[in-house]
Backbone as ProteinMPNN parsed JSONL, in Angstrom:
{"seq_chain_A": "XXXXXXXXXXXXXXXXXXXXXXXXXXXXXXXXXXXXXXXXXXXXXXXXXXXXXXXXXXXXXXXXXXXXXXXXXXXXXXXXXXXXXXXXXXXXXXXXXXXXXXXXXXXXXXXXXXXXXXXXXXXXXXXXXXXXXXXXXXXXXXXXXXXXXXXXXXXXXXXXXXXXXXXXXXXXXXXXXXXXXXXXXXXXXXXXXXXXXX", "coords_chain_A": {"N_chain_A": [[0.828, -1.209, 0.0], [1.767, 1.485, 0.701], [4.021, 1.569, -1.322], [2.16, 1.331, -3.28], [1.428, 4.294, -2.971], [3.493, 5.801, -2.725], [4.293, 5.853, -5.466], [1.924, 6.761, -6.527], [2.182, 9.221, -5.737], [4.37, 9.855, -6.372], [4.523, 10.316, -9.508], [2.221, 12.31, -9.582], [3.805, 13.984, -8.721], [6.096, 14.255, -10.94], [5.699, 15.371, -13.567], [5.723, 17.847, -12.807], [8.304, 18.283, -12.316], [9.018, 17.689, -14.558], [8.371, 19.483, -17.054], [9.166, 22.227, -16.088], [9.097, 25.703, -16.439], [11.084, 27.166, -15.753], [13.345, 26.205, -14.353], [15.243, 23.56, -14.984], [16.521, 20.676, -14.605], [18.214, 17.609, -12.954], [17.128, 16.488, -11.398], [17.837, 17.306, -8.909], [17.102, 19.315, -7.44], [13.801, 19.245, -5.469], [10.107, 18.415, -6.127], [8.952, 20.415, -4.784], [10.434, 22.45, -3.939], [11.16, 23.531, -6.667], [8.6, 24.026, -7.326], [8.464, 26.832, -5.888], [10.29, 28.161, -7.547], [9.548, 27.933, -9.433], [7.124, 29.951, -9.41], [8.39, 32.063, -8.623], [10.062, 33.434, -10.402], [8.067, 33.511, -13.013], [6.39, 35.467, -11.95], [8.678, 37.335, -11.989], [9.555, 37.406, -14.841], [6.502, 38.519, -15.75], [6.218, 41.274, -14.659], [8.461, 42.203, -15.483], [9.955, 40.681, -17.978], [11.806, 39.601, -18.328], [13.751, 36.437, -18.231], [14.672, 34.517, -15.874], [16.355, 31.946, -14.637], [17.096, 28.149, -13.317], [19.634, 26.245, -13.841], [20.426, 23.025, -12.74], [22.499, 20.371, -12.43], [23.85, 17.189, -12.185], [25.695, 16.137, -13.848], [29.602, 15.628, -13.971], [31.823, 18.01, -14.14], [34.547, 19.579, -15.486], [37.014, 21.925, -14.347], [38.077, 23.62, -16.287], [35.898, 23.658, -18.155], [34.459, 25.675, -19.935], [31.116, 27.141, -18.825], [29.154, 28.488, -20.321], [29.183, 27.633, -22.866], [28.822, 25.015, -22.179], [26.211, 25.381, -21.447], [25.035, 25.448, -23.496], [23.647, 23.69, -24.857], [20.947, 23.561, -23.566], [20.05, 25.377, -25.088], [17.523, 25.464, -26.906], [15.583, 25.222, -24.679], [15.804, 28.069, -23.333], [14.935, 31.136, -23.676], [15.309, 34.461, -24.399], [15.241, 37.542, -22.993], [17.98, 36.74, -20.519], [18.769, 35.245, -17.527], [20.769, 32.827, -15.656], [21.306, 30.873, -12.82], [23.286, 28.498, -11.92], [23.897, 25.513, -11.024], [26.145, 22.773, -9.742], [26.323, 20.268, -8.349], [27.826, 18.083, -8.201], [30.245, 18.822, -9.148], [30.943, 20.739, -7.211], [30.377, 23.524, -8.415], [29.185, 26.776, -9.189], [27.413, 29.121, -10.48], [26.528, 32.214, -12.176], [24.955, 33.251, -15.242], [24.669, 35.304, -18.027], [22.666, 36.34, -21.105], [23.133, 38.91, -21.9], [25.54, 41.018, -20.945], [25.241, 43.223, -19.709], [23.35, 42.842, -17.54], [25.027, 41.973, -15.629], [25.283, 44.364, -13.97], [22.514, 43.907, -12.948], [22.474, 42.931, -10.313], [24.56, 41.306, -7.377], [27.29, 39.27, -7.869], [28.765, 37.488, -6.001], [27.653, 37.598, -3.279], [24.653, 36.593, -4.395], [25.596, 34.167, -4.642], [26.884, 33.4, -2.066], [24.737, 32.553, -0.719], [23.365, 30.807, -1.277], [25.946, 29.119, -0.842], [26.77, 29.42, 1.607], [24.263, 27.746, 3.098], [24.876, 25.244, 1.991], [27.225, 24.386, 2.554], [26.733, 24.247, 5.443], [27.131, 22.832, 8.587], [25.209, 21.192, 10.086], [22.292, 18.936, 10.762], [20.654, 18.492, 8.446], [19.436, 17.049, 5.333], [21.537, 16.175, 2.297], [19.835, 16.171, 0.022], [18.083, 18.54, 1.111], [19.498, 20.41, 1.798], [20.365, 21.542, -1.074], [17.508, 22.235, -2.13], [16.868, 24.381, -0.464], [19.035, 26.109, -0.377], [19.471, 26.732, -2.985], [16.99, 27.5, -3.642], [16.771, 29.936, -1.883], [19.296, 31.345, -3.197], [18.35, 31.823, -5.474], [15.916, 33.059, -4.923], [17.072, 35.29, -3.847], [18.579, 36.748, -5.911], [16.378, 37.242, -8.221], [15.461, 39.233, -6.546], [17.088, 41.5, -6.467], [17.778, 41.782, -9.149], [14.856, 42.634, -9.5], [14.752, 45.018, -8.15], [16.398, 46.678, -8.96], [15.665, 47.236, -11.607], [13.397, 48.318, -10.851], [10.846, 47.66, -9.518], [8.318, 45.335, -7.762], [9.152, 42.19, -6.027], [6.217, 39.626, -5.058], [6.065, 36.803, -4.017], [8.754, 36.35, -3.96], [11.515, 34.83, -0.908], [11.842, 36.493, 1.435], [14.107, 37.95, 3.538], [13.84, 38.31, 6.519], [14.845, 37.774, 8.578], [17.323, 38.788, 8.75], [18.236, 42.054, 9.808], [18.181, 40.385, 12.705], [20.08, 38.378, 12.623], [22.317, 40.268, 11.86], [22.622, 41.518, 14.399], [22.785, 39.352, 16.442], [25.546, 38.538, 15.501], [26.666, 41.06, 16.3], [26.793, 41.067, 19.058], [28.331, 38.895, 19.534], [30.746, 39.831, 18.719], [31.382, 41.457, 20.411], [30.737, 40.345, 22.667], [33.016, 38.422, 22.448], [35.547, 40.549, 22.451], [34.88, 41.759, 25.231], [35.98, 39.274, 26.822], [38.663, 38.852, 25.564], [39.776, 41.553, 26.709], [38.846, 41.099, 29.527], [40.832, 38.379, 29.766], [42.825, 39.001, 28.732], [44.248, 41.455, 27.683], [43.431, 42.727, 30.312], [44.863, 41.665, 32.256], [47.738, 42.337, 31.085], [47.773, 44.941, 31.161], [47.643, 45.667, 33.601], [50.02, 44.612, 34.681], [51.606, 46.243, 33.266], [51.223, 48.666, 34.403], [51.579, 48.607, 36.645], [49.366, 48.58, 38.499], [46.309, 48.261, 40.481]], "CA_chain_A": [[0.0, 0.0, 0.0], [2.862, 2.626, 0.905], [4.855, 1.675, -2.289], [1.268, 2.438, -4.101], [1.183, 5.857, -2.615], [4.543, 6.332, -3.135], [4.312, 6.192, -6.805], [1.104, 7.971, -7.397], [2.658, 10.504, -5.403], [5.548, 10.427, -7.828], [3.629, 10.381, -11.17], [1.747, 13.689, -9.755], [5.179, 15.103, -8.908], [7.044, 14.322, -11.971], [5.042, 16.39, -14.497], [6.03, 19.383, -12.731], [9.877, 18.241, -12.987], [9.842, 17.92, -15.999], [7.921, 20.493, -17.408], [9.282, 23.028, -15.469], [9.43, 26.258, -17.496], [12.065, 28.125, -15.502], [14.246, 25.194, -13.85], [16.133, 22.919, -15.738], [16.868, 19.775, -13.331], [18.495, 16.594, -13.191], [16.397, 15.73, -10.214], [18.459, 17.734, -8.109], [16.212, 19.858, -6.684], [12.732, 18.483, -5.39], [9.475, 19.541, -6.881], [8.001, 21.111, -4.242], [11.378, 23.976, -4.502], [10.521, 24.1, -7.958], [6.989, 25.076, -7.016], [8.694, 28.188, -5.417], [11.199, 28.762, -8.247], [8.363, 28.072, -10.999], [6.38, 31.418, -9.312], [9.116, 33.443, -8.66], [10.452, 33.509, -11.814], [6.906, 33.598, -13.763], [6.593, 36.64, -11.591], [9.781, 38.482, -12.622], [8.845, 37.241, -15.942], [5.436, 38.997, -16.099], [6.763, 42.174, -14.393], [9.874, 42.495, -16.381], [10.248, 40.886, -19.388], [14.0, 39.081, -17.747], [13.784, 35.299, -18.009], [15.331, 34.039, -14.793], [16.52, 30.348, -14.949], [18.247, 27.431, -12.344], [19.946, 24.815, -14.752], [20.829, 22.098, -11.69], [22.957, 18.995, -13.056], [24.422, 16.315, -11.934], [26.778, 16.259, -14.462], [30.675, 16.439, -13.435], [32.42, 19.757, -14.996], [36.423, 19.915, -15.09], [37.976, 23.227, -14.338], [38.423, 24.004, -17.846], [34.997, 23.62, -18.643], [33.573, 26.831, -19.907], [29.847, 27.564, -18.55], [28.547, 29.594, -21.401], [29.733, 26.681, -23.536], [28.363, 23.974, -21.701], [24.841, 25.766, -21.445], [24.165, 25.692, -25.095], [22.851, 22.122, -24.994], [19.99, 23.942, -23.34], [19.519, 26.621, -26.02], [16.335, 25.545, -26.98], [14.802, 25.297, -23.475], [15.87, 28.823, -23.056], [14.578, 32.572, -24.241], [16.158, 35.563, -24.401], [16.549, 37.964, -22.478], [17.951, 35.648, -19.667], [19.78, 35.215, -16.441], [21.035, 31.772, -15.084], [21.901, 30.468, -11.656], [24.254, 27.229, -12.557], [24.256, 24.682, -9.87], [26.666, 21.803, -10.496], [27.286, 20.178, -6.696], [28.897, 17.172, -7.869], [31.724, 19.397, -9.491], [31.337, 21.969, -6.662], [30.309, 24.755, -9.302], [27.714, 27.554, -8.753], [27.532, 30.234, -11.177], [25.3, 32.948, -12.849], [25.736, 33.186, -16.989], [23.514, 35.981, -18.583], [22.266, 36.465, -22.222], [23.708, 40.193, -22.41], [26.952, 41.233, -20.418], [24.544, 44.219, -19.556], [23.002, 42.018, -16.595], [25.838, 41.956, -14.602], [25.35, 45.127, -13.167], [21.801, 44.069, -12.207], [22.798, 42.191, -9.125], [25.963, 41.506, -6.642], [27.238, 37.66, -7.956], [29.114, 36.767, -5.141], [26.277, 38.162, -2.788], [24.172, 35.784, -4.469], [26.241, 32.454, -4.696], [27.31, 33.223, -0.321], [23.272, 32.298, -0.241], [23.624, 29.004, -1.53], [27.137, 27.955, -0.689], [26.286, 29.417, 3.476], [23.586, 26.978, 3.556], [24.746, 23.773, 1.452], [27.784, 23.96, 3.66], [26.333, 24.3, 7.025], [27.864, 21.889, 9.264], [23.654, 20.992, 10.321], [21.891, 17.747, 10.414], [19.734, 18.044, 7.041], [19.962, 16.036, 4.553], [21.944, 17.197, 1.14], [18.482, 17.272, -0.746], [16.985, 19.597, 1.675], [20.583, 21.819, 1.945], [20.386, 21.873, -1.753], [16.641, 22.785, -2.079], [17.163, 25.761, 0.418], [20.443, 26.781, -0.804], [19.199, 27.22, -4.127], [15.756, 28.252, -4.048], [17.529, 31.158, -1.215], [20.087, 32.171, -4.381], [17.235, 32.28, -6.589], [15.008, 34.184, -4.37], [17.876, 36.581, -4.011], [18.989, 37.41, -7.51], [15.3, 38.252, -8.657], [14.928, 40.33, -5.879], [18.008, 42.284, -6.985], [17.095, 42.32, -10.409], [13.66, 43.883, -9.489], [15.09, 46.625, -7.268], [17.434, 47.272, -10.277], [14.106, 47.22, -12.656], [12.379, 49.18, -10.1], [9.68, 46.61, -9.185], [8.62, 44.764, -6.269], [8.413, 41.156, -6.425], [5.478, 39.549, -4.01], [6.826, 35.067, -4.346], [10.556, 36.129, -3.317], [11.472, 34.795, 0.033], [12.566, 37.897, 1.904], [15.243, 37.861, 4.503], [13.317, 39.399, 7.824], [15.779, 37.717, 9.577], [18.554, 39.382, 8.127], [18.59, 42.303, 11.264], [17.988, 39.571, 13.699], [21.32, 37.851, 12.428], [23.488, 40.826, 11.966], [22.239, 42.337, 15.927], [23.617, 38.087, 16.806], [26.727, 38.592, 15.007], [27.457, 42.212, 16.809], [26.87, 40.597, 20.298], [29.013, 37.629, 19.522], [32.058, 40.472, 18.405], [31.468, 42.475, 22.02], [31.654, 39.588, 24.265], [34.98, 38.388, 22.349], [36.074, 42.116, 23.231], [34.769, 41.365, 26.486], [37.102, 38.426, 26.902], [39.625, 39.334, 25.481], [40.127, 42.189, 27.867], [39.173, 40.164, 30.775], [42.328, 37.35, 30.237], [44.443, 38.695, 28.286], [45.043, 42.62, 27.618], [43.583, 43.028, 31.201], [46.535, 41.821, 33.326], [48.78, 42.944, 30.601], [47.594, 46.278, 31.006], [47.779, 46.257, 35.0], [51.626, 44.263, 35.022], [52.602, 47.444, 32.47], [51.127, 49.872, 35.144], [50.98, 48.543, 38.396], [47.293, 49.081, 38.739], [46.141, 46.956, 41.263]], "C_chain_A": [[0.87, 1.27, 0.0], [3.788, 2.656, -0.549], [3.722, 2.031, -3.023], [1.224, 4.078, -4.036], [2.074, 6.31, -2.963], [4.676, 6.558, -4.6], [3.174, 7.035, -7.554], [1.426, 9.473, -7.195], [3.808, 11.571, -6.655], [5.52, 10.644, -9.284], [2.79, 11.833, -10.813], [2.257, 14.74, -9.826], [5.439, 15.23, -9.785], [6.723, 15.344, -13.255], [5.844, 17.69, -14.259], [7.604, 19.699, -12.868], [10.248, 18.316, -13.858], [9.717, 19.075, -17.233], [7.833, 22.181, -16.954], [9.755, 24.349, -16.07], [10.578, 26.789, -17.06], [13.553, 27.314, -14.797], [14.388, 24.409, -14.639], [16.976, 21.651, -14.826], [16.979, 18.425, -13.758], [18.621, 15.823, -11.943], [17.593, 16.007, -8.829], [17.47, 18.174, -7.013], [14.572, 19.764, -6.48], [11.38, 19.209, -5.983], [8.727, 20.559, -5.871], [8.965, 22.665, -3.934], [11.129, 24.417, -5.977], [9.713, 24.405, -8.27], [7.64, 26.763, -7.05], [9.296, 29.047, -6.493], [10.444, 29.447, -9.525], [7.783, 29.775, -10.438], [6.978, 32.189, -8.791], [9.603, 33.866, -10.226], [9.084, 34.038, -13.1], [6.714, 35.112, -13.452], [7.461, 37.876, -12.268], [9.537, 38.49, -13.835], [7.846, 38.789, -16.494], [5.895, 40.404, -15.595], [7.707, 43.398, -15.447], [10.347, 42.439, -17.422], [11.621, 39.625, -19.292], [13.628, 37.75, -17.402], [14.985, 34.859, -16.984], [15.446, 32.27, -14.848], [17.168, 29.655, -13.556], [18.377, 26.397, -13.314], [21.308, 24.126, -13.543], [21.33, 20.462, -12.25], [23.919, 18.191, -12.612], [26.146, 16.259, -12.573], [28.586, 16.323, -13.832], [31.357, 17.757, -14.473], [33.729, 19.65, -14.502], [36.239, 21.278, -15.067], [37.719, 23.663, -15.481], [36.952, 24.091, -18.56], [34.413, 25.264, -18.364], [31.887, 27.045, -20.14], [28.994, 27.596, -19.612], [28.301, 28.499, -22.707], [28.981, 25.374, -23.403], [26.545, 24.308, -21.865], [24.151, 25.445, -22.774], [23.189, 24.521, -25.701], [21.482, 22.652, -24.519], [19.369, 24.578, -24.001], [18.02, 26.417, -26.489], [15.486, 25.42, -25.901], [14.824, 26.816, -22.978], [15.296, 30.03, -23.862], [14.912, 33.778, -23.681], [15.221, 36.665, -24.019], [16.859, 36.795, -20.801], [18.631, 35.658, -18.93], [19.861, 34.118, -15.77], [21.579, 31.556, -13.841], [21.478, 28.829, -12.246], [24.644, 26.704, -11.502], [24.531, 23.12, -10.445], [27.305, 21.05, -8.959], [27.823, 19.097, -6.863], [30.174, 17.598, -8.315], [31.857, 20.661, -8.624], [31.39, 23.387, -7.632], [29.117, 25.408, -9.022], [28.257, 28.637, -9.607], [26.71, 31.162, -11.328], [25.912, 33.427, -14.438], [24.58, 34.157, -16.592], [23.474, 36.098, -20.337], [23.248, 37.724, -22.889], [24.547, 40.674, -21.018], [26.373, 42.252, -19.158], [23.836, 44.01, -18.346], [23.717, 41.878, -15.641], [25.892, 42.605, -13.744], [23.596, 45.25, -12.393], [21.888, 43.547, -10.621], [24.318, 42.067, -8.437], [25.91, 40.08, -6.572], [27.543, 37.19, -6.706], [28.364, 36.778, -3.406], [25.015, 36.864, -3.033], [24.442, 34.424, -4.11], [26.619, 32.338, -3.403], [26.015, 32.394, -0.355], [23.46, 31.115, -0.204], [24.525, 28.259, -0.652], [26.533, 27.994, 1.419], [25.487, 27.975, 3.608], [23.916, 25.437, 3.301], [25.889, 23.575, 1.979], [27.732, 24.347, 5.091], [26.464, 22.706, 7.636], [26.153, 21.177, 10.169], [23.332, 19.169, 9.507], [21.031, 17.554, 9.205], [20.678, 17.612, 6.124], [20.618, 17.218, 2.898], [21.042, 17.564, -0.059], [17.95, 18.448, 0.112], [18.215, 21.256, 1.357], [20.679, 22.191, 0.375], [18.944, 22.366, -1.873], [16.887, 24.32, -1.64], [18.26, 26.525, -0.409], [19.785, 26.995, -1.851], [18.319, 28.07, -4.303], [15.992, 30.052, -3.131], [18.382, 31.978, -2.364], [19.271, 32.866, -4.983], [16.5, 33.441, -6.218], [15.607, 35.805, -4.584], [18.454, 37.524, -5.292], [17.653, 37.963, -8.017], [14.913, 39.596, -7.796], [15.851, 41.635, -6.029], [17.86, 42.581, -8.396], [16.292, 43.138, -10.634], [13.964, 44.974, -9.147], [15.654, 47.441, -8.909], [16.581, 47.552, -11.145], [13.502, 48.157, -11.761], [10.68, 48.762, -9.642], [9.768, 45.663, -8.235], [7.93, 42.951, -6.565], [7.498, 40.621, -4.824], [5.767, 38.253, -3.761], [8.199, 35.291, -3.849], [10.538, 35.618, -1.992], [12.316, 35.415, 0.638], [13.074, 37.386, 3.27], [15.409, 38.418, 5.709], [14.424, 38.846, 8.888], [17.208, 37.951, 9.648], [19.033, 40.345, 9.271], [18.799, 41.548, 12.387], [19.503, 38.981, 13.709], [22.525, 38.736, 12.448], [23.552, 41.246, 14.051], [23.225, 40.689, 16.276], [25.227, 38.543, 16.729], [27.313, 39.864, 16.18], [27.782, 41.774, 18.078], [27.925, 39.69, 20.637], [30.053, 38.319, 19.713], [31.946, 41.038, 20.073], [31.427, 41.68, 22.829], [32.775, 38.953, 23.438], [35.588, 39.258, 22.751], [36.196, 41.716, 24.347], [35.753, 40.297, 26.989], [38.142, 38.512, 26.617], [40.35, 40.619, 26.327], [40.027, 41.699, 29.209], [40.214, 39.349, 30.684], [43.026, 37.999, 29.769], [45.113, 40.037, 28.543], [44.684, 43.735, 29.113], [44.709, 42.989, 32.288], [47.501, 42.058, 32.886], [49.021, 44.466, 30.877], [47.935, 46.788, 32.984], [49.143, 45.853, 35.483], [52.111, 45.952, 34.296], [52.257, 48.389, 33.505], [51.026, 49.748, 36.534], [50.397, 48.614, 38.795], [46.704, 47.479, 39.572], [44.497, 46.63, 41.428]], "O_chain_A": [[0.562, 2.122, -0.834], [4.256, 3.744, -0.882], [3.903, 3.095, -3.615], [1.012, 4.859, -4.963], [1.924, 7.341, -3.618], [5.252, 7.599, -4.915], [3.24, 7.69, -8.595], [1.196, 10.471, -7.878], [3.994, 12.649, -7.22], [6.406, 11.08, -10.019], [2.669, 12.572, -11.79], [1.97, 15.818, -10.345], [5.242, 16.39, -10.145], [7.615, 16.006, -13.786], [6.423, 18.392, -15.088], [8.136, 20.73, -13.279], [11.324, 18.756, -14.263], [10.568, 19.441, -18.043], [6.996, 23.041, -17.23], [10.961, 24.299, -16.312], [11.357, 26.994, -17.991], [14.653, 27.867, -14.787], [13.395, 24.4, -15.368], [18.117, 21.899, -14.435], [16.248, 17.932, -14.617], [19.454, 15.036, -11.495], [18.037, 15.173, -8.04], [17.137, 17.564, -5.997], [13.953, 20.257, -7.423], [11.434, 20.397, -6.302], [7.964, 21.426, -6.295], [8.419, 23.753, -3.747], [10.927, 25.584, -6.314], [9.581, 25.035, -9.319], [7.41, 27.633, -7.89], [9.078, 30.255, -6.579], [10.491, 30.482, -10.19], [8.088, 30.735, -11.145], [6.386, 33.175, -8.353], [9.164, 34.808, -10.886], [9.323, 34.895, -13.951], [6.815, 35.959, -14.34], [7.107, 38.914, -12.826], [9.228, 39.606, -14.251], [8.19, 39.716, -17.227], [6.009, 40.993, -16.67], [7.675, 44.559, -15.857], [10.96, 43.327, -18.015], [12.144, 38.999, -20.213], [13.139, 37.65, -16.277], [16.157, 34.886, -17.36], [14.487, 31.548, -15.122], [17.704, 30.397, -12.733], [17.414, 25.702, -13.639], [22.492, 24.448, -13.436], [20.523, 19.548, -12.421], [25.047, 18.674, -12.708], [27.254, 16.313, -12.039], [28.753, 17.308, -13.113], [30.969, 18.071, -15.598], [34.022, 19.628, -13.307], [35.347, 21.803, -15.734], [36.682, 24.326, -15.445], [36.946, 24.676, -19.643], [34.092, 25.863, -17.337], [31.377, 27.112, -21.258], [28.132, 26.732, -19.777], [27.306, 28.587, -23.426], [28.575, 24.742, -24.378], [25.773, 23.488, -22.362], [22.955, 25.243, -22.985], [22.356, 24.484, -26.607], [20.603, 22.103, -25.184], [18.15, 24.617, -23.832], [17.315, 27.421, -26.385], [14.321, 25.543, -26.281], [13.921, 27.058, -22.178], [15.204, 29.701, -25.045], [14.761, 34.021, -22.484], [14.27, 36.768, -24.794], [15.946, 36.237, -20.194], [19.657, 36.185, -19.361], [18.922, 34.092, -14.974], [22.607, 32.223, -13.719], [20.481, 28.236, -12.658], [25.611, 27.169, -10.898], [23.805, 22.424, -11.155], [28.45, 21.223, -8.54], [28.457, 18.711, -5.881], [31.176, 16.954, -8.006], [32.611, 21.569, -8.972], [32.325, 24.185, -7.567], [28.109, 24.803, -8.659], [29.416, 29.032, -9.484], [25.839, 31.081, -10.462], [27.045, 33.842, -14.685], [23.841, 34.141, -15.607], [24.581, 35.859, -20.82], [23.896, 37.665, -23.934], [23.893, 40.602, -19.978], [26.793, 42.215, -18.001], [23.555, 45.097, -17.841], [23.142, 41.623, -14.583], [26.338, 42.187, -12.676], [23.269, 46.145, -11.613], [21.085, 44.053, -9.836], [25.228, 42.716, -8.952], [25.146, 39.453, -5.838], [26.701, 36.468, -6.171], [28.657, 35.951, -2.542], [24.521, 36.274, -2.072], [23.722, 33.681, -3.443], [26.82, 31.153, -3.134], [26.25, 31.268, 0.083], [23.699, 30.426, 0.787], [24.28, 27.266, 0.034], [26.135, 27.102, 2.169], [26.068, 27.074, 4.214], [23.49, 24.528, 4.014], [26.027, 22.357, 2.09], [28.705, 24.722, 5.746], [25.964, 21.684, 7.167], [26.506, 20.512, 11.142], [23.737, 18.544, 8.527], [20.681, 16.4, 8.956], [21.902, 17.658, 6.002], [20.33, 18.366, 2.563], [21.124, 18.517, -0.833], [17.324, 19.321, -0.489], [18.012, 22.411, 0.982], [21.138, 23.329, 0.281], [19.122, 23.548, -1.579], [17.063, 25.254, -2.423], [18.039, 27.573, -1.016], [19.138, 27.989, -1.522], [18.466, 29.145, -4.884], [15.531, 31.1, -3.584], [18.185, 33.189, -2.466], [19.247, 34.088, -5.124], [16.394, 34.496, -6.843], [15.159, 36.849, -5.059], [18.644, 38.736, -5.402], [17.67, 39.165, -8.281], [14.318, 40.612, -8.156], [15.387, 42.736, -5.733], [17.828, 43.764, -8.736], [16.378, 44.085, -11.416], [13.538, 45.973, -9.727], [15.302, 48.409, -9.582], [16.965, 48.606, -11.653], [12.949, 49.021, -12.442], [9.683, 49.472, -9.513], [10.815, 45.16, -7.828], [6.857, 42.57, -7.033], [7.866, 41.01, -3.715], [5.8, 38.358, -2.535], [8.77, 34.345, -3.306], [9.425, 35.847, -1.518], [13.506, 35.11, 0.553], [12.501, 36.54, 3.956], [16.454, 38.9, 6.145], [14.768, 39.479, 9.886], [18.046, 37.447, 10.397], [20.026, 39.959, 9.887], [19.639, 41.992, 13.169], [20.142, 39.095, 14.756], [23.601, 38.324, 12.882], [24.576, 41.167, 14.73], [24.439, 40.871, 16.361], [25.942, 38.823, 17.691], [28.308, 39.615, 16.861], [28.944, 41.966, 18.439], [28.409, 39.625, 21.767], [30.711, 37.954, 20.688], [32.902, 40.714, 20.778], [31.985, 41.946, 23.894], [33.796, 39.071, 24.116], [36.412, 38.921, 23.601], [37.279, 41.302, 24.762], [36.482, 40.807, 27.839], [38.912, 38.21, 27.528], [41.56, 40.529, 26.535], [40.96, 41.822, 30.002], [40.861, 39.46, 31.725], [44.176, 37.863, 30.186], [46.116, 40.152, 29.246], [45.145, 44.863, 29.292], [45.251, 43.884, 32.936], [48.463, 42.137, 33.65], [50.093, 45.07, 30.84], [48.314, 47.868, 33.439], [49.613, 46.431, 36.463], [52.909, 46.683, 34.882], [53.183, 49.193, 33.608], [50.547, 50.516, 37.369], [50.63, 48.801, 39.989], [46.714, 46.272, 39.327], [44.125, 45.621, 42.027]]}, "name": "protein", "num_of_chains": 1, "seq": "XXXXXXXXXXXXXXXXXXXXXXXXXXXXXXXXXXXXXXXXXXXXXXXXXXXXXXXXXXXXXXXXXXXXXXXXXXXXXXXXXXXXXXXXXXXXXXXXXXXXXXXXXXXXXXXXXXXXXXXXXXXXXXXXXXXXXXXXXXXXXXXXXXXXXXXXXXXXXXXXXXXXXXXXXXXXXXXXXXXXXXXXXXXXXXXXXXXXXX"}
């Protein structure tokens, strides 16, 4: 009974894998992230005009392998004008290609690709489908939402980053009790042997 369910489940999924207009997957990423990706993208789409893509592949990629090059096998799955996020995690590759050079200055790449890599190496008990899901569909989110600003449009499907203050306010606390410690052992009794301060 469970292996029935399991497959009708997977015959209702698979449609959407494969027919996925804006992802490009070699069953990397599950369909229910490619839900999210499918209506962000459709979004920026309808907005904009700026075909947003994730082409996710298994594939390995040497060094030497140029991107731009490799993509073209896709050329007919794709339409112009276009912007790619290139996830390749068995060759450790993450990119962004664009259509026109002119794209580059809509967004901040390495800004984007921290999103991903932060999460798909987090030292955390999920599994490497879920850290790839997240990690990606987080890149993704982030590059349209930089695109739009740059377009001057607000997308409403992005998944926005409210906990973005919450994390830097962490981070500041973390730096001021190292301070804190660090003057308590170390440059405290250095500071009272240099002066006699008792």
């Amino acid at each position: 009974m469970i292996k029935a369910l399991a497959r009708i489940s997977l015959l209702l999924l698979l449609p959407l894998a494969i027919y996925s207009k804006y992802l490009i997957n070699d069953h990397i990423i599950s369909p229910k992230a490619a839900e999210v990706i499918e209506a962000i993208g459709e979004e920026l789409y309808q907005k904009s005009g700026l075909n947003l893509y994730v082409i996710a592949t298994t594939k390995e990629l040497g060094r030497g392998i140029n991107l731009y090059e490799y993509i073209k096998r896709y050329r007919s799955s794709l339409s112009k004008p276009y912007v790619i996020l290139f996830f390749a995690p068995n060759s450790k590759r993450i990119g962004i290609l664009n259509s026109d050079q002119k794209f580059k200055n809509f967004y901040d790449k390495d800004e984007v690709i921290d999103y991903a890599i932060k999460i798909i190496e987090s030292p955390d008990k999920n599994s490497m489908q879920s850290k790839y899901d997240v990690g990606v569909v987080q890149a993704y989110s982030e590059l349209a939402d930089e695109i739009a600003t740059k377009k001057g449009i607000k997308l409403q499907n992005t998944i926005k980053n409210e906990s973005g203050w919450f994390l830097k306010f962490i981070t500041w606390i973390v730096y001021l009790g190292a301070i804190v410690v660090f003057w308590v052992y170390f440059f405290r009794p250095i500071f009272r042997r240099l002066f006699n301060v008792k």
